[in-house]
SEGURO-175465 format. One record per residue: x, y, z of N, C-alpha, C in turn. Coordinates in steps of 0.05 Angstrom, whole numbers, plus 5000, padded with zeros to 4 digits. Example, Ala and Ser with C-alpha at 12.3 -4.5 7.8 and 13.67 -1.06 7.14 Angstrom:
BEGIN
526448865156524649105156526449345156;525749555142527349795143525850015157;
END
This chain:
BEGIN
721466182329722266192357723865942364;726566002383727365732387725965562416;725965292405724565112424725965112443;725165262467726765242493725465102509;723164852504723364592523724064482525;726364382515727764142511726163922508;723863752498723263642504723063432472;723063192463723563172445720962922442;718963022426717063022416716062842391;716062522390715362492359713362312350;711462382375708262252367706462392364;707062522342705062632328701862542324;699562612329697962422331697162452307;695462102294693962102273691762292271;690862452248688862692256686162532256;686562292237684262072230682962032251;684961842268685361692300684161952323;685362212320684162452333681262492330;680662552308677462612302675562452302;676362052308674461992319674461932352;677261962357678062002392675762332410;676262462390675462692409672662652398;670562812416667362792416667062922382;665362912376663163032348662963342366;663463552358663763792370660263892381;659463972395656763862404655763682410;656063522411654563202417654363222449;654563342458654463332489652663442503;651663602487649763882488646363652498;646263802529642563772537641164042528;638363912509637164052510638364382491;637164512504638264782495640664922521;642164782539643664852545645964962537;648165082538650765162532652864982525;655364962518657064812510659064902516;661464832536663864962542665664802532;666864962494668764772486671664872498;673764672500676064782507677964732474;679464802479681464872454683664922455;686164762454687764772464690164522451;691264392472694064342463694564112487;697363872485697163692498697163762533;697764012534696764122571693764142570;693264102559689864112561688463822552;690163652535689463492540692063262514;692763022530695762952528694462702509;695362742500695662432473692662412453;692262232438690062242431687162272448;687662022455685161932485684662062505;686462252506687162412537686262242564;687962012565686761792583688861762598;690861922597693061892616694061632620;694961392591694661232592698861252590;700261392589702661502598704261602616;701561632638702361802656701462112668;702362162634700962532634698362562620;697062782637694062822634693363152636;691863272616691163532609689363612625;689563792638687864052654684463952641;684863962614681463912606680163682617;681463472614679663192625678563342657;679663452669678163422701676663682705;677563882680675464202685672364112680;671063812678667763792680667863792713;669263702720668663732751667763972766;668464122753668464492765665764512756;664664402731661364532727658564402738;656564492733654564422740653664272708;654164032710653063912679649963822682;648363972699645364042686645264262681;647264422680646764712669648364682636;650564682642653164632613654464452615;654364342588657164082591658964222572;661964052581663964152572665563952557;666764052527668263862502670063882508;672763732509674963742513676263722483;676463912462677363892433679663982437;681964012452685264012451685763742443;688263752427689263502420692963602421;695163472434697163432438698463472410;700163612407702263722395701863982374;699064072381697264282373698764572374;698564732352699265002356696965202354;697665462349694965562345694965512312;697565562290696365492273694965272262;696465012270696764752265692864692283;692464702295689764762304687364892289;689065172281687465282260685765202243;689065022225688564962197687864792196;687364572222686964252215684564152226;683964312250681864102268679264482274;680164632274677564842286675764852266;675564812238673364812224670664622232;671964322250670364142257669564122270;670364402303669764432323667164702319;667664832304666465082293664465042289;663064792271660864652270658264642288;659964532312657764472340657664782358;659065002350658265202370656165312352;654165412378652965552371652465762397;650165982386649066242400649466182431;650666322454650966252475652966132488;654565962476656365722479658965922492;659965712505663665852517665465672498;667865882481669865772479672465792492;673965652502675965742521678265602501;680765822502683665712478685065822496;688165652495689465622514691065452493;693565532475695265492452698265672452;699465552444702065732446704465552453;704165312476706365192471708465042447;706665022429708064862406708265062390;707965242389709065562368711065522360;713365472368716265552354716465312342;719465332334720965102313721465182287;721065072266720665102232718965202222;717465392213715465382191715265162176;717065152160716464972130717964622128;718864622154719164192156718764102185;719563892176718863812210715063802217;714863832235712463942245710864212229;712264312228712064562211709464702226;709864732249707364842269708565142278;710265272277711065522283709065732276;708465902288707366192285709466442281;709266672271710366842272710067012295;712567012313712667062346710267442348;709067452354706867722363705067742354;703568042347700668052351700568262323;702568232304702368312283700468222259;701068382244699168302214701468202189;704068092200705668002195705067712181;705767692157705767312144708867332120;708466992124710166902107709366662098;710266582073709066472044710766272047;710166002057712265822060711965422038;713965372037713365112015714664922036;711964672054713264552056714664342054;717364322072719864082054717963882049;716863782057716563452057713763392033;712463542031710263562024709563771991;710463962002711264091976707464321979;706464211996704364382006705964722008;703464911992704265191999701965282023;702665512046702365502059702565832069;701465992078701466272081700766272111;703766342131703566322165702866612172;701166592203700866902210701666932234;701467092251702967142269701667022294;702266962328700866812342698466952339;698767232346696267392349694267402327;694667332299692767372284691867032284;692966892293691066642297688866692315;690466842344687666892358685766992352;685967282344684067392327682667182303;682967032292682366882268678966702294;680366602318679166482332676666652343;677466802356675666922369673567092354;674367112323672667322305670967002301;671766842294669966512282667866412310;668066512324666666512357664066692360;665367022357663667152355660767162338;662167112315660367012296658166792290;658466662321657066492312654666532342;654866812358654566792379655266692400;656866612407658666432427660566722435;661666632454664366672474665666672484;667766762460671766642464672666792490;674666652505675566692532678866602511;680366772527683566682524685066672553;686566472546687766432568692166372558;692266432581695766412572696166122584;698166052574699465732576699865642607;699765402611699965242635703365352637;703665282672706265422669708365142667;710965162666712364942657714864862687;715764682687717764652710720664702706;719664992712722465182700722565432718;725365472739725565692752727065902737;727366172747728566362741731966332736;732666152750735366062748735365792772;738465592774738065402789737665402823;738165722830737565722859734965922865;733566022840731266132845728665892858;725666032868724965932879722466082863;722566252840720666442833719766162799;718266112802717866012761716866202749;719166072723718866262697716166272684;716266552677712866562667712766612642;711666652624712066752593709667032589;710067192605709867432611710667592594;711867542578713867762558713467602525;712067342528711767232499708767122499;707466952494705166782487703166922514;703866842536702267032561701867362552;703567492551703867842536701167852520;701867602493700867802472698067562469;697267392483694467392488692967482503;694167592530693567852539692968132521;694768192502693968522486692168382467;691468132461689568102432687068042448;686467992476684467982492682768272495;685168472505684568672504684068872489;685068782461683968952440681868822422;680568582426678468432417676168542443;677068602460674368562476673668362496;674068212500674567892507675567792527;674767722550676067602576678667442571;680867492585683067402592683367272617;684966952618685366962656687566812637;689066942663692766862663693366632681;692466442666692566142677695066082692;697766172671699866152685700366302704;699466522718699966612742699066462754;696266462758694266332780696266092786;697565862766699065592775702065632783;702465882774704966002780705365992810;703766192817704366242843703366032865;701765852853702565602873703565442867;705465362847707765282842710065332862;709365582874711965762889711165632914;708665702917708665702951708565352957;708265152933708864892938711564902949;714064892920716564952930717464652912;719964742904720664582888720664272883;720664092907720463852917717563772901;715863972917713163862913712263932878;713864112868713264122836713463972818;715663862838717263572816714963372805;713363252823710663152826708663292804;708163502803706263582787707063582755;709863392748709363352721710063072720;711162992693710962722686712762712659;715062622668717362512646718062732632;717562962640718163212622717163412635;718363642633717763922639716164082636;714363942609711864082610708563982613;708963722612707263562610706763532643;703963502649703163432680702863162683;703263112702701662882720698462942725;697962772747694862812746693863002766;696163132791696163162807696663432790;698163662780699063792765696963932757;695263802734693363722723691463802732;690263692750688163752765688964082780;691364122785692364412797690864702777;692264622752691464752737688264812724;686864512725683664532728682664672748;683264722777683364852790683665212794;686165222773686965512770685065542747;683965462731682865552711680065682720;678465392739676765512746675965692767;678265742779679166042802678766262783;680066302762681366412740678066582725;676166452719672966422718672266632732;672766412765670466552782671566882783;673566882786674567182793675367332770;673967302748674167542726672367642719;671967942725669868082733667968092712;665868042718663268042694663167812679;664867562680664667392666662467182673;660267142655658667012668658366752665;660866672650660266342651661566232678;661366452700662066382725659466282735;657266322726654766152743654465912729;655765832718655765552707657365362728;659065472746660965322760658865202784;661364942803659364852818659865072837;658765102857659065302887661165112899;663765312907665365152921664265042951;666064772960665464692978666864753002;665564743027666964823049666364593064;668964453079668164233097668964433127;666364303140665864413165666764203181;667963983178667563783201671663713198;671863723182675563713185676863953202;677763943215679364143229677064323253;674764203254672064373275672464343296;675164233312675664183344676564423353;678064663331680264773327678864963349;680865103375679965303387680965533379;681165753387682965953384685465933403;688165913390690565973408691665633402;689865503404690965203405691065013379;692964803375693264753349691964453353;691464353327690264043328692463943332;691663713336692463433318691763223304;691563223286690863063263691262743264;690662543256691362243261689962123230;691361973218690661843197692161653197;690861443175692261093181689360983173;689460763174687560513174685860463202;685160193196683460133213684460053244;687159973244688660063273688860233281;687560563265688160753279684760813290;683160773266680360883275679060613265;676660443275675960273283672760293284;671360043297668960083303669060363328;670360253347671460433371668360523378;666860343390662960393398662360303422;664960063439664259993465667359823474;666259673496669059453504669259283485;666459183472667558893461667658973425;668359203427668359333393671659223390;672859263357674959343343675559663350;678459733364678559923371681960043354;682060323339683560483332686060673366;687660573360689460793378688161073378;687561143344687661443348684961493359;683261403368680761423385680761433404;683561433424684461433449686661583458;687661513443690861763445689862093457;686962113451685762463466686662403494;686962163506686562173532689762153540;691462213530693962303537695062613528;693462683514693662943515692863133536;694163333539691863573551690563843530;687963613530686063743506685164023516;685364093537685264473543687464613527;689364523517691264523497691864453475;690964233461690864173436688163933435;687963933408684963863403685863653384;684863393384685563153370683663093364;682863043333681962973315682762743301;681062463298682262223291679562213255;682062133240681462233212682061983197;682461813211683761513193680761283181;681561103159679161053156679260743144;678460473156679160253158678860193129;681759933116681359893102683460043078;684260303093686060463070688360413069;689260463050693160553038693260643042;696160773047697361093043695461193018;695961012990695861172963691561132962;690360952974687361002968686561252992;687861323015687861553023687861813019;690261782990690361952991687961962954;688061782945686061742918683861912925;681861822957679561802953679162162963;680862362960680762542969680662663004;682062413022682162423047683862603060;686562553043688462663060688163013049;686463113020686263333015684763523033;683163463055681263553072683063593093;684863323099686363533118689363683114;689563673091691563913075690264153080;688064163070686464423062685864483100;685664323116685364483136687564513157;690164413153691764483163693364793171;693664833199694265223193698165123212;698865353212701065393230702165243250;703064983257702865003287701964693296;700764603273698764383279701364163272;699663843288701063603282699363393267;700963213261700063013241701162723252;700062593255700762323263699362133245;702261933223700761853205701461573209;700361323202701161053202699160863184;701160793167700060613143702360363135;701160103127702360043120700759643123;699059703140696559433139696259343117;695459533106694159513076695359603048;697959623048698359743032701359543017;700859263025700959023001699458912987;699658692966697758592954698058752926;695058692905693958812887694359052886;696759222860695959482860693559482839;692059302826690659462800688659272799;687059132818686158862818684858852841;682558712848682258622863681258952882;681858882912681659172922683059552913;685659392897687059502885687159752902;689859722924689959902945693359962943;694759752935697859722950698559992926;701159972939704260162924705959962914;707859992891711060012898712459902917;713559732924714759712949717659852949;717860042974720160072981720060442980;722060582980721760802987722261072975;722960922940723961082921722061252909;723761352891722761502866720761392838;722361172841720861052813717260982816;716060952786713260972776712960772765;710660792751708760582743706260562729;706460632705703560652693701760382699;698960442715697260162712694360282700;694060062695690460172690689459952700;687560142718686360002748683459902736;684059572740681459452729678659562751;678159552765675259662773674959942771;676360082755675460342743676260402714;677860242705678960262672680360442668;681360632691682560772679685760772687;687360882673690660902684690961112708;692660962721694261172738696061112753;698561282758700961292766701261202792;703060962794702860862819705460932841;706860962865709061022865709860902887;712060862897712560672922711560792951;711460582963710060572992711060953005;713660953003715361113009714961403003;714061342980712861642962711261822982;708961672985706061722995706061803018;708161693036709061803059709862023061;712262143041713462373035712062543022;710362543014707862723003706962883030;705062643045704062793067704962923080;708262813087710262983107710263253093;711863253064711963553048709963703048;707863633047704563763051703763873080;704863763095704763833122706664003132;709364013132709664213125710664513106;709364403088708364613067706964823086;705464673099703164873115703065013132;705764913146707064993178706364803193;705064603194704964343208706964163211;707563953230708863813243708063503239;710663403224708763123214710262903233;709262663245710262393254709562203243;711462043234711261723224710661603233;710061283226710661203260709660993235;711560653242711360433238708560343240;706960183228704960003234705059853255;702159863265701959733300702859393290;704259273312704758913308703058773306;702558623291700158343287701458203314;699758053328699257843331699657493320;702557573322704357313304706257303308;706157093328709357073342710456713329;713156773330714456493324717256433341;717056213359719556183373718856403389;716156573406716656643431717457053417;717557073395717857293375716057283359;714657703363713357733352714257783321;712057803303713557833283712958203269;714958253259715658453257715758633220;715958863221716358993186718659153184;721858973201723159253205725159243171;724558983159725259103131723259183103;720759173110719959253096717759463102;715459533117713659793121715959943138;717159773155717959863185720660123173;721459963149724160073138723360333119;721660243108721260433094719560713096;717960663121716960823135718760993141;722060893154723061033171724661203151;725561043116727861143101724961463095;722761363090721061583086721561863101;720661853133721261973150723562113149;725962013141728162163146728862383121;727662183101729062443073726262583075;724662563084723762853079722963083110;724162963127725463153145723463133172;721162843170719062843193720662743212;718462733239719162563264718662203258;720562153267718761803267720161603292;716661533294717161323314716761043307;718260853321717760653312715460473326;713460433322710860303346710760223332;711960053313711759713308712959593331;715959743337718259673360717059593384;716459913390715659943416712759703432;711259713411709259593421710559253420;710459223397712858963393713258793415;716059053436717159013448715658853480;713159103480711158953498709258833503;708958703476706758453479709658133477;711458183467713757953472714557943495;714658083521713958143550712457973553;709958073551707457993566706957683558;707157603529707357353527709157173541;711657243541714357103564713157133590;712657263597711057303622709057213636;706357213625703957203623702956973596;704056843584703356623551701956873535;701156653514700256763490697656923495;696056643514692756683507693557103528;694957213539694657463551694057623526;696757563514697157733488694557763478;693257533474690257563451689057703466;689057793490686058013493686958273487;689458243483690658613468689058653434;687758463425687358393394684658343402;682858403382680058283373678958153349;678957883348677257793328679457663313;682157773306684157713286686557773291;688057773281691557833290691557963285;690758293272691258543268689758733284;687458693289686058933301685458953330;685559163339685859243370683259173379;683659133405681659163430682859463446;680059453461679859763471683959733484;683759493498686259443515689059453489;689059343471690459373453690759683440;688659873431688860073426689660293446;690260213471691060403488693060323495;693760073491698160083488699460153467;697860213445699860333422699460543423;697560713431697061013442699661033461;699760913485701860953503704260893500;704560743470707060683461708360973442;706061063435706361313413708561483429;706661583458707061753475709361743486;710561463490713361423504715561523476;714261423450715861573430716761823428;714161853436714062233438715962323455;715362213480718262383499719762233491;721762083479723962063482724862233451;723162443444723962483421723562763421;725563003407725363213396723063363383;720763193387718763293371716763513395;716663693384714663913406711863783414;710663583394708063473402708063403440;710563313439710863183472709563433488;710163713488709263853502707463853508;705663773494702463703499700263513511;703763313518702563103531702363183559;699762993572699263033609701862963615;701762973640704862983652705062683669;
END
């Protein structure tokens, strides 16, 4: 078959370096519990280590999350550049070992199928579900070699499963970042090759099938191209972690909803958050508020640290919309969005709703160190492999700018309405001038805001503008009772001029949130 990923491939991994990288096949196993091996290829899990120490990271590293590991734990035995034969013949005898009576195997193989038979890689299958072989010598090696078709690898798998009591599951390939053509909006599926015909060898074995690449397919679609770009990493087929985790996701959807399969009670019970989005009435839309600790605060009395977004309700007319303050001291944009914050209110965003976001306190300094919170500076595209010393592990860092444009695209993705809005002013004036971020949060907030199509206000400006007032006016010591404790954080009196600074934003601006303001 010809290689139509373009992708050009030549770290081969040591099999040595592999087999003591991946677990002892069983070793994971409590007790007389179950064993859910996976089997598969670098979408399942990317380089030797699968430590995403590159960037890209396989669906397998994060599918333990989905189980209940006092019931089953789960092996992650894919190894990157894996075919079904090349898998076959090199590494499943060692995995074969540790299954036993009961156990789940799940295979998910087929991207590295084509190319050469007999040099190179020499990982090719014979394209279908035939009883088709060929007798091959190969170049480099002079090794003879007898190939069979994709489908009789499966079969080869799933008969070595059965046999041992266990139960093979097939699944078709992660899908790849590839549309139907350059103005389609539909991704290509392999529906007609490797998806097809592990589907008919599922079905004529007996054997549960879930069509992985649909399930990621189709929210691939309803992401939309922008946001897909994100879900890989330096290549078209390879994920990010974000990607990654999509597809751990589809897999274990993929589970729950295939009828009679019972290694669905092995999963955890999904979760439902009741407290994100619970203001919500009927007819009326939230509004959302995230940011740091200038947005949400102690906010407990007069003489507390107080958040704008803990006050801003009182310029609304909440018989009309319902404001919800979601911000949480101390954060980045990117530990925001790390610690699974901003996913709660993705997931509860509907039609209609707003978003008011502001970051940028915290989000200098140490990216990998220390609190290890910051971005990137500035508003681009470019990355960053780190590996974050207080967790050891790697991960992709991206500029301030990024993280912004995420939320906006995410918002609306959803039908929601997103606002920027500059970081509130410190308390640091020089020469009678406060001091300001209009080239660096302030700027890049706003270059954020614009390419990806939000509202933005500037309440660095605005507020700025009237505490350098009030000091010309009134001295410094006025200014300080707008602040508590330090040059950054509000008093009740401080958090209710950048609320009112929001609001003046609001009307002078195209954004429909204004409608909702009291009059």
């Amino acid at each position: 078959m010809k290689d139509v990923n373009n992708v050009i491939d030549n770290t081969y991994d040591s099999l040595n370096i592999a087999r003591t990288a991946r677990p002892v096949a069983g070793s994971t196993r409590r007790g007389e519990n179950p064993v859910l091996f996976l089997v598969g290829n670098s979408t399942m899990r990317t380089g030797t280590l699968g430590n995403g120490k590159n960037g890209q990271w396989g669906w397998g590293y994060f599918a333990p999350e989905y189980f209940d590991e006092t019931k089953i734990t789960v092996e992650n035995h894919a190894l990157g550049g894996m075919s079904s034969r090349t898998f076959y013949n090199r590494l499943w005898a060692d995995v074969l070992k540790g299954i036993r009576k009961g156990d789940w195997v799940i295979i998910e193989l087929g991207h590295n199928d084509n190319g050469p038979y007999d040099s190179g890689r020499a990982r090719a299958s014979i394209p279908g579900i035939g009883k088709d072989s060929l007798n091959v010598t190969i170049a480099e090696t002079g090794e003879k070699e007898t190939v069979y078709t994709y489908g009789e690898y499966m079969r080869r798998f799933i008969n070595d499963v059965k046999k041992r009591g266990a139960h093979p599951i097939l699944m078709s390939l992660t899908p790849r970042k590839a549309w139907d053509d350059p103005d389609s909006t539909i991704v290509t599926r392999v529906n007609e090759t490797f998806g097809l015909w592990a589907k008919q060898v599922a079905k004529k074995e007996r054997v549960p099938f879930i069509d992985l690449n649909e399930i990621s397919a189709q929210k691939f679609e309803r992401f939309g191209k922008e946001k897909v770009k994100y879900m890989f990493y330096l290549d078209n087929i390879h994920n990010s972690a974000f990607g990654a985790r999509v597809n751990a996701e589809s897999a274990a959807e993929g589970i729950r909803n295939c009828k009679g399969l019972k290694l669905a009670q092995y999963l955890k019970p999904v979760e439902t958050d009741t407290v994100t989005g619970a203001s919500r009435r009927k007819g009326c839309p939230v509004l959302f508020t995230i940011g740091d600790s200038t947005v949400k605060n102690e906010d407990s009395d007069d003489d507390s640290m107080w958040g704008w977004g803990s006050v801003i309700g009182e310029l609304f007319d909440t018989d009309r919309i319902s404001v919800e303050n979601h911000a949480k001291a101390g954060r980045s944009a990117r530990t925001f969005l790390d610690e699974g914050r901003w996913d709660k209110i993705y997931n509860a965003l509907q039609p209609g709703d707003f978003v008011i976001m502001q970051f940028g306190h915290n989000d200098a300094g140490a990216i990998n160190t220390g609190k290890a919170r910051a971005e990137l500076p500035g508003a681009g595209n470019d990355s960053k492999v780190y590996k974050m010393e207080p967790t050891g592990q790697y991960q992709v860092i991206y500029p301030f700018g990024w993280y912004i444009r995420k939320f906006v695209m995410d918002a609306r993705e959803k039908g929601a309405t997103a606002i920027v809005l500059s970081h509130t002013p410190r308390n640091m004036f020089d020469n009678g001038k406060i001091s300001r971020n209009t080239t660096s949060f302030g700027a890049w907030s706003s270059q954020a805001a614009a390419d990806a199509g939000a509202f933005y206000i500037d309440l660095n400006k605005i507020s700025g503008d009237k505490l350098e007032k009030i000091a010309w006016e009134e001295g410094l010591g006025k200014v300080a009772e707008y602040f508590k404790r330090d040059h950054t954080h509000s008093s009740l009196r401080g958090a209710r001029l950048n609320a009112q600074s929001i609001a003046e934003g609001l009307r002078g601006s195209d954004c429909p949130l204004k409608n909702y303001l009291k009059d």
